[in-house]
C-alpha positions as CSV (number, residue, x, y, z in Angstrom):
1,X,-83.8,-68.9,10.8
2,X,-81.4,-66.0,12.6
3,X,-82.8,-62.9,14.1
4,X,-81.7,-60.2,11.9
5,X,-81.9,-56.5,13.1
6,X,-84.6,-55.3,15.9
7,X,-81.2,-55.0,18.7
8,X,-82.9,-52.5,20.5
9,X,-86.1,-54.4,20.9
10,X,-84.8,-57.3,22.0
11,X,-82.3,-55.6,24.5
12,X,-85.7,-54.0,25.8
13,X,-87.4,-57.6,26.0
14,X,-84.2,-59.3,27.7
15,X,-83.8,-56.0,30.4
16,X,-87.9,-56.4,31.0
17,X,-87.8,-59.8,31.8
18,X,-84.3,-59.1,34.0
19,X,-85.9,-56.1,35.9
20,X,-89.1,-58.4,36.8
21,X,-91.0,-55.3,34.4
22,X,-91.9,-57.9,32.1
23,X,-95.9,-57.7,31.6
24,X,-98.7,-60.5,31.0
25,X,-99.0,-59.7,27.1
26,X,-97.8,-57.9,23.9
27,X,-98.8,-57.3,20.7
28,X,-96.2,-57.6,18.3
29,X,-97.3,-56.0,15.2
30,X,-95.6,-54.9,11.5
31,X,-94.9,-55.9,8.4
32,X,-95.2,-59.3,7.5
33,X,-91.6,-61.4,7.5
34,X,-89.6,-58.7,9.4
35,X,-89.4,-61.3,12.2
36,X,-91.9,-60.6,14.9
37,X,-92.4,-64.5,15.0
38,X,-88.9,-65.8,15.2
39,X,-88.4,-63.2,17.9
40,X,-91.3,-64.5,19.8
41,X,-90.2,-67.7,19.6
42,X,-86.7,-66.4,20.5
43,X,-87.9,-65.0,23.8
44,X,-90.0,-67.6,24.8
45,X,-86.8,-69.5,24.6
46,X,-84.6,-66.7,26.8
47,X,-87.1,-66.9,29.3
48,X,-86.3,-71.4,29.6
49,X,-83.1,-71.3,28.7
50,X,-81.0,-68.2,29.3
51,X,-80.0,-67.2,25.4
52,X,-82.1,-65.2,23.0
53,X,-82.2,-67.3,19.7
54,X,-84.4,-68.8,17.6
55,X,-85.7,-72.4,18.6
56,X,-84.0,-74.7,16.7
57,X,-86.5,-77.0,14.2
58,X,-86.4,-79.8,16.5
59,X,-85.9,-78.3,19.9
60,X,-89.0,-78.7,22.0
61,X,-89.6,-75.8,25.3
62,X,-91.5,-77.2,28.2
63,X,-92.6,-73.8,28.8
64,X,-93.7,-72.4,25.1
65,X,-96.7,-73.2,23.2
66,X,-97.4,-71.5,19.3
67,X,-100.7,-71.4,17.7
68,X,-100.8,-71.6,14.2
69,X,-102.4,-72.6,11.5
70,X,-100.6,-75.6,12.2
71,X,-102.1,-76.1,15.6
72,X,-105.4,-75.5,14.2
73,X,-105.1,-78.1,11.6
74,X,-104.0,-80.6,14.1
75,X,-107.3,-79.8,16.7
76,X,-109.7,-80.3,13.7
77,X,-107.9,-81.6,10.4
78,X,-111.2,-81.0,8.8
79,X,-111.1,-77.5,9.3
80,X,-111.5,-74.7,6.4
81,X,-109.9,-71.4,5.8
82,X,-107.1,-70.0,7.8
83,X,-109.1,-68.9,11.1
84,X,-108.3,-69.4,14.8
85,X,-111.0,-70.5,16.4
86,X,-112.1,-70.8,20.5
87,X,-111.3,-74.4,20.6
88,X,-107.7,-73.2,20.5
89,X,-108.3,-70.2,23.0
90,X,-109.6,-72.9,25.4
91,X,-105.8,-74.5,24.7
92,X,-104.4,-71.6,25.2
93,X,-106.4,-71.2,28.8
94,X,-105.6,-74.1,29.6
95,X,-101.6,-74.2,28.8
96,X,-101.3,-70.8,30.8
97,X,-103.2,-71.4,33.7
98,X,-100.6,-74.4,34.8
99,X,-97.6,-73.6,36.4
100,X,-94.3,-73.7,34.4
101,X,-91.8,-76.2,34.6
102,X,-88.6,-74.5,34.2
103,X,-88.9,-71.2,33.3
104,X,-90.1,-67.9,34.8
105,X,-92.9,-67.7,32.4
106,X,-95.5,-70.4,30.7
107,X,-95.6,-68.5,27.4
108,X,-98.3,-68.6,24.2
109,X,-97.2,-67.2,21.2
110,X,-100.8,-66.8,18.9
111,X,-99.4,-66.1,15.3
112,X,-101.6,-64.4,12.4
113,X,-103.7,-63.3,15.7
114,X,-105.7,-61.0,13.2
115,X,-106.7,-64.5,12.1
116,X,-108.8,-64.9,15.7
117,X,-112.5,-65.1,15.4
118,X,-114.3,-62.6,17.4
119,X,-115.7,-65.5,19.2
120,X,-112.3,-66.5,20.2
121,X,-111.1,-63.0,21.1
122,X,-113.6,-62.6,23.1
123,X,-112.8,-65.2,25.6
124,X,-109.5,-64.5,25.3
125,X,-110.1,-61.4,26.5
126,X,-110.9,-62.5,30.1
127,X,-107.5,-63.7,29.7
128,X,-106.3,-60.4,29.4
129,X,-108.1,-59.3,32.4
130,X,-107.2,-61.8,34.2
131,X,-104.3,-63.2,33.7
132,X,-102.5,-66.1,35.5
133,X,-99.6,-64.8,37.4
134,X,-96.5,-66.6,35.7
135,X,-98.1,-66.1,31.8
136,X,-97.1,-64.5,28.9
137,X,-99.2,-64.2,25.8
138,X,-97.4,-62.5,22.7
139,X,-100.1,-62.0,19.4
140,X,-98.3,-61.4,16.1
141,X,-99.9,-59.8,13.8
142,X,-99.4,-57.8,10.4
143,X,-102.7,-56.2,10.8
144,X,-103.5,-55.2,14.9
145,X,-106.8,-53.3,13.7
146,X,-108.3,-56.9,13.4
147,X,-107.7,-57.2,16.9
148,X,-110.4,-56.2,19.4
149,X,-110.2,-52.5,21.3
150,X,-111.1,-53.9,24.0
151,X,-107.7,-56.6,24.5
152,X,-105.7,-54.1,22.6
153,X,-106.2,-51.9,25.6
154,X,-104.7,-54.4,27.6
155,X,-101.8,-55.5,25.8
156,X,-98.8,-52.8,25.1
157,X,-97.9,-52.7,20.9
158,X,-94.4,-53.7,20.2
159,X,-93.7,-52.6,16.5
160,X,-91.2,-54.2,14.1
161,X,-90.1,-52.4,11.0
162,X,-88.1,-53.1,8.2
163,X,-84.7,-54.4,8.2
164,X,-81.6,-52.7,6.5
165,X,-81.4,-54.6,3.0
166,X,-77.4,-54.0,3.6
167,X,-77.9,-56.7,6.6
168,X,-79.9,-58.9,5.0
169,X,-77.9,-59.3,2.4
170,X,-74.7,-59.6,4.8
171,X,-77.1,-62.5,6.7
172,X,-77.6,-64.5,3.6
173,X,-74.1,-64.8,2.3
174,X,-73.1,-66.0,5.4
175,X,-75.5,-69.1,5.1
176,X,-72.8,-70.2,2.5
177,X,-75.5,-71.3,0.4
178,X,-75.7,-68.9,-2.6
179,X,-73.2,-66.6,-4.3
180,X,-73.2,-63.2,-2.7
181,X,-74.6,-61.8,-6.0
182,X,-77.5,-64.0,-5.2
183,X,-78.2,-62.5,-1.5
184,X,-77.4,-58.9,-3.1
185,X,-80.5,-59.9,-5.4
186,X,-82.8,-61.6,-2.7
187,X,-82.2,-58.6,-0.3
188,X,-83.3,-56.1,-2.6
189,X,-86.3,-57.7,-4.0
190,X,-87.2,-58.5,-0.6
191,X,-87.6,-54.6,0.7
192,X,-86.4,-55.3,4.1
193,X,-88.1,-58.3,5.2
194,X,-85.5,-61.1,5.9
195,X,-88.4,-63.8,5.9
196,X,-89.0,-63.0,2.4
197,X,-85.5,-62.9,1.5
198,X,-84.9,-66.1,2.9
199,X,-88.2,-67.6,1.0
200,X,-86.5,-66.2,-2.1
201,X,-83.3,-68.1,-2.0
202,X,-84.6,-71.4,0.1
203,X,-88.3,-71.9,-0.1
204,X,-89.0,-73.6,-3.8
205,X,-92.3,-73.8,-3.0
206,X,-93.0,-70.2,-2.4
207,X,-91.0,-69.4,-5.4
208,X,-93.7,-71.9,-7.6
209,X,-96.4,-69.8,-5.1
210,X,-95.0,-66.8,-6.9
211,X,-94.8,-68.0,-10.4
212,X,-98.2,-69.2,-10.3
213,X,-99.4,-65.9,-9.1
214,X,-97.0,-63.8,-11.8
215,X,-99.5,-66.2,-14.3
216,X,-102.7,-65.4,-12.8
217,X,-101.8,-61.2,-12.9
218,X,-100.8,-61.7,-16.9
219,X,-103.6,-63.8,-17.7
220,X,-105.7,-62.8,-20.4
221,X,-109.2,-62.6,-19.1
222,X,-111.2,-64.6,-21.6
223,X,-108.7,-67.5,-20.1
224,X,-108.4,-66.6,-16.1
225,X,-111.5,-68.5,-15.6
226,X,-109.9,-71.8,-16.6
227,X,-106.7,-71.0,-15.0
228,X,-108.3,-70.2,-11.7
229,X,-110.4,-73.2,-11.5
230,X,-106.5,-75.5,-11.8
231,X,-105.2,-73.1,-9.4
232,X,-107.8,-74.2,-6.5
233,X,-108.2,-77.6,-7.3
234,X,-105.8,-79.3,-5.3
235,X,-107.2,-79.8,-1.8
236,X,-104.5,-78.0,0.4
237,X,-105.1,-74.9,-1.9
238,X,-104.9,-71.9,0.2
239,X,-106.2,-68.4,-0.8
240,X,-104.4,-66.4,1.7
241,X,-101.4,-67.6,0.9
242,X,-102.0,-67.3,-2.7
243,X,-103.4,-63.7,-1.9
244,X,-99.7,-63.3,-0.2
245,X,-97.9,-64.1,-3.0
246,X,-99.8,-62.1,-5.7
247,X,-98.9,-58.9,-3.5
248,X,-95.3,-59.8,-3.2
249,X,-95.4,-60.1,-6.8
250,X,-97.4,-56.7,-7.3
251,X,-94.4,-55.2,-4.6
252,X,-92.1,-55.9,-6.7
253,X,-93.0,-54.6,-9.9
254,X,-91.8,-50.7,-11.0
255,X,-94.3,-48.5,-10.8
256,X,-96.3,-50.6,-8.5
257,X,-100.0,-51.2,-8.9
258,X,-100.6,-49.7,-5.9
259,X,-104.7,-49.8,-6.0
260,X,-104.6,-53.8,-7.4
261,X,-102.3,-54.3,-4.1
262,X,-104.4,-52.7,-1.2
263,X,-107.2,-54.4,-2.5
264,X,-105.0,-58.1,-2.9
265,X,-103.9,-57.1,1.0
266,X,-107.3,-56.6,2.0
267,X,-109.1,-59.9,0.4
268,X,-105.7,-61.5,2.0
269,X,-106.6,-60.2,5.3
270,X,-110.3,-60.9,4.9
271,X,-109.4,-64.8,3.9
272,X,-107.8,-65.1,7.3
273,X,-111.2,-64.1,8.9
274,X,-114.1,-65.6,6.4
275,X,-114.7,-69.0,4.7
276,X,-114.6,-66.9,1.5
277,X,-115.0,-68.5,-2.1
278,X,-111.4,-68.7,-4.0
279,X,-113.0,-68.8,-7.6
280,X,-115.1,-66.1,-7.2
281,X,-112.6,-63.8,-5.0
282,X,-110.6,-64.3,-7.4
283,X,-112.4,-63.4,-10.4
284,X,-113.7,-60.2,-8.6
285,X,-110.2,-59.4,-7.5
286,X,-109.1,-58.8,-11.5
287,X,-112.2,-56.7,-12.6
């Protein structure tokens, strides 16, 4: 995926790290899919390589390190929920405190960060006090008020808003994979997030995501019961991202629900932090 839109930003990022102003950490914070992530990633790349562009799916940087859900899953493939726990801080402590290999920076990009425990916050916190000369630790995250004070006194917010839908739409159509009626469409329901515009014309499993959560909201409720006990039964069910798609769903509808949606965005935000039940979220999330 393209970076699409933020110029000034990342003119700011590349003339920071070319005027050796570049600091030890940023939050990158917004709405979710704007592109605070690919950016990351992006300058973690400019920092190795010279050119500030997207990794490609493949492409490995000696330098660069993401924690994800992913990552998490692959330290403990029995873990639950969506948290980021201190065995990946201690990761993280230990990929910046070596010396990079080829570029100016070793760099940790922590994605979801509002997804850190407070456990691992605080240790990475001394990280932020502390930090190793040559590191860089970017936290993206849709919600920064789930980040501690304490390191959000030490790390300088970037923001990221929207995108121009006009640009997204002009992105899509040059993929030369739909109809430009079809990027006009995916632009606009997308409300100038290019991630979810992209989901919208390439992702098929977001768009069942969605479909499954458009069932759920028109559910009768003498039969949501049944239907959320098949929605979590397979074993990679996921309530945050279900939680996700129910408020892009409730985004897109005219007038939108706006009270059902703060409170989906909240229990989405909370799912990140809490082993939380799904059934019974779920059934308190419709009363």
């Amino acid at each position: 995926m393209g970076i699409i839109g933020h110029d000034r930003t990342v003119g700011d990022m590349e003339r920071l790290a070319g005027s050796g102003a570049l600091g030890h950490g940023y939050i990158l914070s917004g709405p979710s899919m704007v592109g605070k992530r690919t950016i990351a990633q992006a300058f973690g790349k400019f920092l190795e390589k010279g050119r500030f562009e997207a990794p490609t799916e493949n492409e490995v940087l000696q330098d660069l390190k993401m924690i994800d859900s992913s990552f998490v899953r692959m330290l403990d493939p029995d873990a639950r929920g969506e948290s980021i726990g201190i065995d990946a801080v201690r990761e993280i402590k230990g990929f910046l405190w070596q010396r990079p290999n080829v570029s100016s920076r070793r760099t940790v990009i922590v994605d979801n960060a509002d997804t850190l425990t407070t456990e691992a916050q605080n240790a990475l916190l001394k990280m932020t006090e502390e930090p190793p000369a040559s590191s860089l630790l970017l936290l993206v995250t849709s919600d920064p008020d789930a980040i501690l004070g304490t390191i959000r006194s030490r790390l300088p917010e970037v923001y990221f808003g929207t995108v121009p839908g006009s640009a997204i739409q002009e992105w899509l159509a040059g993929t030369g994979d739909a109809a430009i009626a079809d990027a006009a469409s995916c632009a606009a329901r997308a409300r100038g997030k290019p991630g979810l515009a992209w989901r919208f014309m390439h992702d098929a499993q977001f768009r069942a995501e969605l479909e499954q959560a458009e069932r759920f909201l028109a559910a009768p409720a003498a039969s949501r019961k049944d239907l959320i006990k098949k929605l979590i039964e397979p074993d990679d069910f996921s309530l945050r991202k279900f939680l996700e798609a129910i408020t892009v769903v409730l985004a897109s509808k005219d007038p939108a629900p706006a009270a059902l949606w703060h409170k989906a965005l909240r229990l989405s935000e909370n799912a990140g932090n809490f082993p939380l039940n799904p059934r019974l979220q779920l059934e308190a999330l419709m009363r």
